[in-house]
C-alpha positions in Angstrom: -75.9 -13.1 48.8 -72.3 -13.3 49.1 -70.0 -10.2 49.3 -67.8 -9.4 46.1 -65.1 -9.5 48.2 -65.2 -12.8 49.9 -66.1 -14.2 46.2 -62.5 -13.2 45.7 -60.8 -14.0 48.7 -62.5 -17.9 48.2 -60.4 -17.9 44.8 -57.1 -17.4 46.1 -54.8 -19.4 48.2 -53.8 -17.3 50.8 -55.3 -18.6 54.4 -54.4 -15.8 56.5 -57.4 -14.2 58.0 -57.9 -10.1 58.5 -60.1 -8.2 58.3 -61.9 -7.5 55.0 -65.3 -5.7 54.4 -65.9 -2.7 56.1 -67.8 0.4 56.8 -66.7 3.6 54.2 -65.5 5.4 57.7 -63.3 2.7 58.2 -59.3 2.8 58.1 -57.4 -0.7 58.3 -54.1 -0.5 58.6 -51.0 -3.1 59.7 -51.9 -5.6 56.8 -55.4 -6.1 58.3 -55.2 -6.3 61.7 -55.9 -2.6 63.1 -59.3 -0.8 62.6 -59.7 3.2 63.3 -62.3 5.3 62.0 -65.6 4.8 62.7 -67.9 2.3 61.7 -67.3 -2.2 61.7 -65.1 -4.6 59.9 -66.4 -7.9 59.1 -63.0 -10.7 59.5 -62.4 -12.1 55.7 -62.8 -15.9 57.1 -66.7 -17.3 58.8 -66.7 -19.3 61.5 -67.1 -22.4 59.9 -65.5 -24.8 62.6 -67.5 -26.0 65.7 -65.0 -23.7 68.3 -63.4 -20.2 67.5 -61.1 -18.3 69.4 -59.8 -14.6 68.1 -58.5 -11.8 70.0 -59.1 -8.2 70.0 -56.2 -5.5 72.0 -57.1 -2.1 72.9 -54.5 -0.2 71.7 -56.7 3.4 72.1 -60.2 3.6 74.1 -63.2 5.4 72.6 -66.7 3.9 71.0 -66.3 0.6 70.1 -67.3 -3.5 70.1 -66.1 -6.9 69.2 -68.1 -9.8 68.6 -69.4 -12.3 65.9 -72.4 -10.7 62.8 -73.8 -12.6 59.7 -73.4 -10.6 56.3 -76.4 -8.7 56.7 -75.3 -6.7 59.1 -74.9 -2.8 58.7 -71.2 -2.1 58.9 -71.8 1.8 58.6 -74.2 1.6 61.7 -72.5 1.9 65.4 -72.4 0.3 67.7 -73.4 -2.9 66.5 -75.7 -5.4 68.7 -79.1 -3.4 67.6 -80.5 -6.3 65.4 -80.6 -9.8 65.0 -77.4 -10.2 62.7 -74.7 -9.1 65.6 -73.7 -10.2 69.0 -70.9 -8.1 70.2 -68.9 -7.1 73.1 -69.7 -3.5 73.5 -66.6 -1.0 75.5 -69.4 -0.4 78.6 -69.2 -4.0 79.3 -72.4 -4.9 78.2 -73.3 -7.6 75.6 -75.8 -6.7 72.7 -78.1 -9.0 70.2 -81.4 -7.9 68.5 -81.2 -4.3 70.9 -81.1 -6.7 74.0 -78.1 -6.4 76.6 -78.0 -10.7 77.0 -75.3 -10.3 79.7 -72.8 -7.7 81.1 -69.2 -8.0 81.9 -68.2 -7.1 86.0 -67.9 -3.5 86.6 -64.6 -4.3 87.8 -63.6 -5.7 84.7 -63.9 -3.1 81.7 -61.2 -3.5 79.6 -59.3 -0.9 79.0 -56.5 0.2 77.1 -53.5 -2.2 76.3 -56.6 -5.0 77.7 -56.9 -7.9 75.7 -60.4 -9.3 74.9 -60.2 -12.9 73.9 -63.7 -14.6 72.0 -64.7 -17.9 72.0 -67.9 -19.2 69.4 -69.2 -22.8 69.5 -71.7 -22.0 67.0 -74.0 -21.6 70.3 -72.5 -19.1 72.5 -70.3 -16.4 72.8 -68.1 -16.2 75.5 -65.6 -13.3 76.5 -62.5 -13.5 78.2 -60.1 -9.9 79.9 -56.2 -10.8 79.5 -56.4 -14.7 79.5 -59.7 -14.4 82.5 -62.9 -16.1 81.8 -65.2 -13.4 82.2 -67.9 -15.8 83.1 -70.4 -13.9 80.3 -71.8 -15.9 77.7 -74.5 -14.6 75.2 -76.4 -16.4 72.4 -78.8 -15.9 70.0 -77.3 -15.0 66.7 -78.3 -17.3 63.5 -76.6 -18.3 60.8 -73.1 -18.1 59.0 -71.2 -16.2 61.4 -67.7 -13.9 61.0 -66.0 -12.1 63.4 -66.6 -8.6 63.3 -65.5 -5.4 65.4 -66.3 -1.6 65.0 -65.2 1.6 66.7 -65.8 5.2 67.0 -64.7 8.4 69.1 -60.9 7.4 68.7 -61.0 3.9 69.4 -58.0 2.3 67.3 -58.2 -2.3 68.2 -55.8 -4.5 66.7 -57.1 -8.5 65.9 -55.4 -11.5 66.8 -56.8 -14.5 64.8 -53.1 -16.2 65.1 -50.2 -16.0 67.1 -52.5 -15.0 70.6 -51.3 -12.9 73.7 -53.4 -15.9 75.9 -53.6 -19.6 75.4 -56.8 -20.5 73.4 -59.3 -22.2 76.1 -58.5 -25.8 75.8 -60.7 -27.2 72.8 -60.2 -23.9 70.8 -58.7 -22.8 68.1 -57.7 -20.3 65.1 -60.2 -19.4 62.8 -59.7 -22.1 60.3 -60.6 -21.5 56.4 -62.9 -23.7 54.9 -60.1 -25.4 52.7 -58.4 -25.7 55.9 -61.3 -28.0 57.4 -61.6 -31.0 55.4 
C-alpha cells in the first residue's frame, strides 16, 4: 500500500528529492535534508533507476544508520537492519539485513564526525564508500521497491546529499532520478 504522502508528492511537479516520511521522534530541518531526533526517515523518491548514488554527512555522532528500506519498514524502531525490509550502514561499522551483520566496515574506517558516507544501489548490492574511498563492503539481500532511508538516536544530527555531492558519483552512478525523470 502506498504512503499518503508519496500519493501526494507523485502529483506534483517538483523533482527535488528529501526526505519525507518519518518516525513521530523525528525532526527534519534544512528543507529536508537534516534528520535529528530519534527514529528513520524514508527519502521521498525510490530507487527506481538500475544505479543510485546518495550521500549522508555526519554533522553530530550518536545512534544512527544509513542505507536503503521498502515501505514496510518500521520508521519508529532503531536501529534499523533487524528485518527483512532494511539494509543499512549502522555508526559501529557493521552492515545489517533481516538481524544479520552481512559485512563490516574496517576498524580503521568508522566514520566519524564531519565523515561523509557515500551509497551506491544497483538494485543488487549495496556498497559504502568514507570521504570519496570505496570501502570495499558490499551487502545484499533486500527485496523489492527500495528508498533511501536513514535514522538516528542519542544526538546524532546527518544531513543527505541526493544532489550536488561532496565526492564524485562512482563512474556509472548517479542522482536519484524520479520516475518522470526516467522515461
Amino acid at each position: 500500500i502506498a504512503h499518503p504522502a508519496l500519493a501526494r508528492r507523485n502529483s506534483t511537479s517538483s523533482f527535488s528529492t528529501s526526505l519525507l516520511i518519518k518516525g513521530t521522534d523525528v525532526v527534519i530541518v534544512k528543507s529536508g535534508r537534516r534528520i535529528c531526533g530519534t527514529g528513520a526517515c524514508l527519502a521521498n523518491a525510490p530507487l527506481h533507476q538500475n544505479k543510485s548514488y546518495f550521500e549522508f554527512k555526519v554533522q553530530s555522532t550518536g545512534v544512527w544508520g544509513v542505507g536503503v528500506a521498502t515501505q514496510k519498514v518500521n520508521l519508529h524502531q532503531v536501529p534499523l537492519g533487524r528485518d527483512s525490509h532494511s539494509l543499512v550502514l549502522r555508526h559501529d561499522g557493521s552492515v545489517y539485513h533481516n538481524n544479520e551483520e552481512k559485512n563490516r566496515l574496517p576498524a580503521n574506517s568508522l566514520p566519524q564526525e564531519g565523515d561523509v558516507v557515500g551509497l551506491t544501489y544497483d538494485h543488487v548490492e549495496l556498497n559504502l564508500y568514507l570521504n570519496g574511498k570505496n570501502m570495499q563492503c558490499p551487502a545484499s539481500g533486500i527485496r523489492g521497491t527500495v528508498f533511501p532511508v536513514v535514522y538516528v538516536d542519542d544526538s546524532a544530527i546527518l544531513d543527505c546529499q541526493f544532489s550536488d555531492f561532496y565526492h564524485t558519483p562512482p563512474q556509472g552512478f548517479e542522482k536519484i532520478l524520479f520516475e518522470q525523470q526516467i522515461f
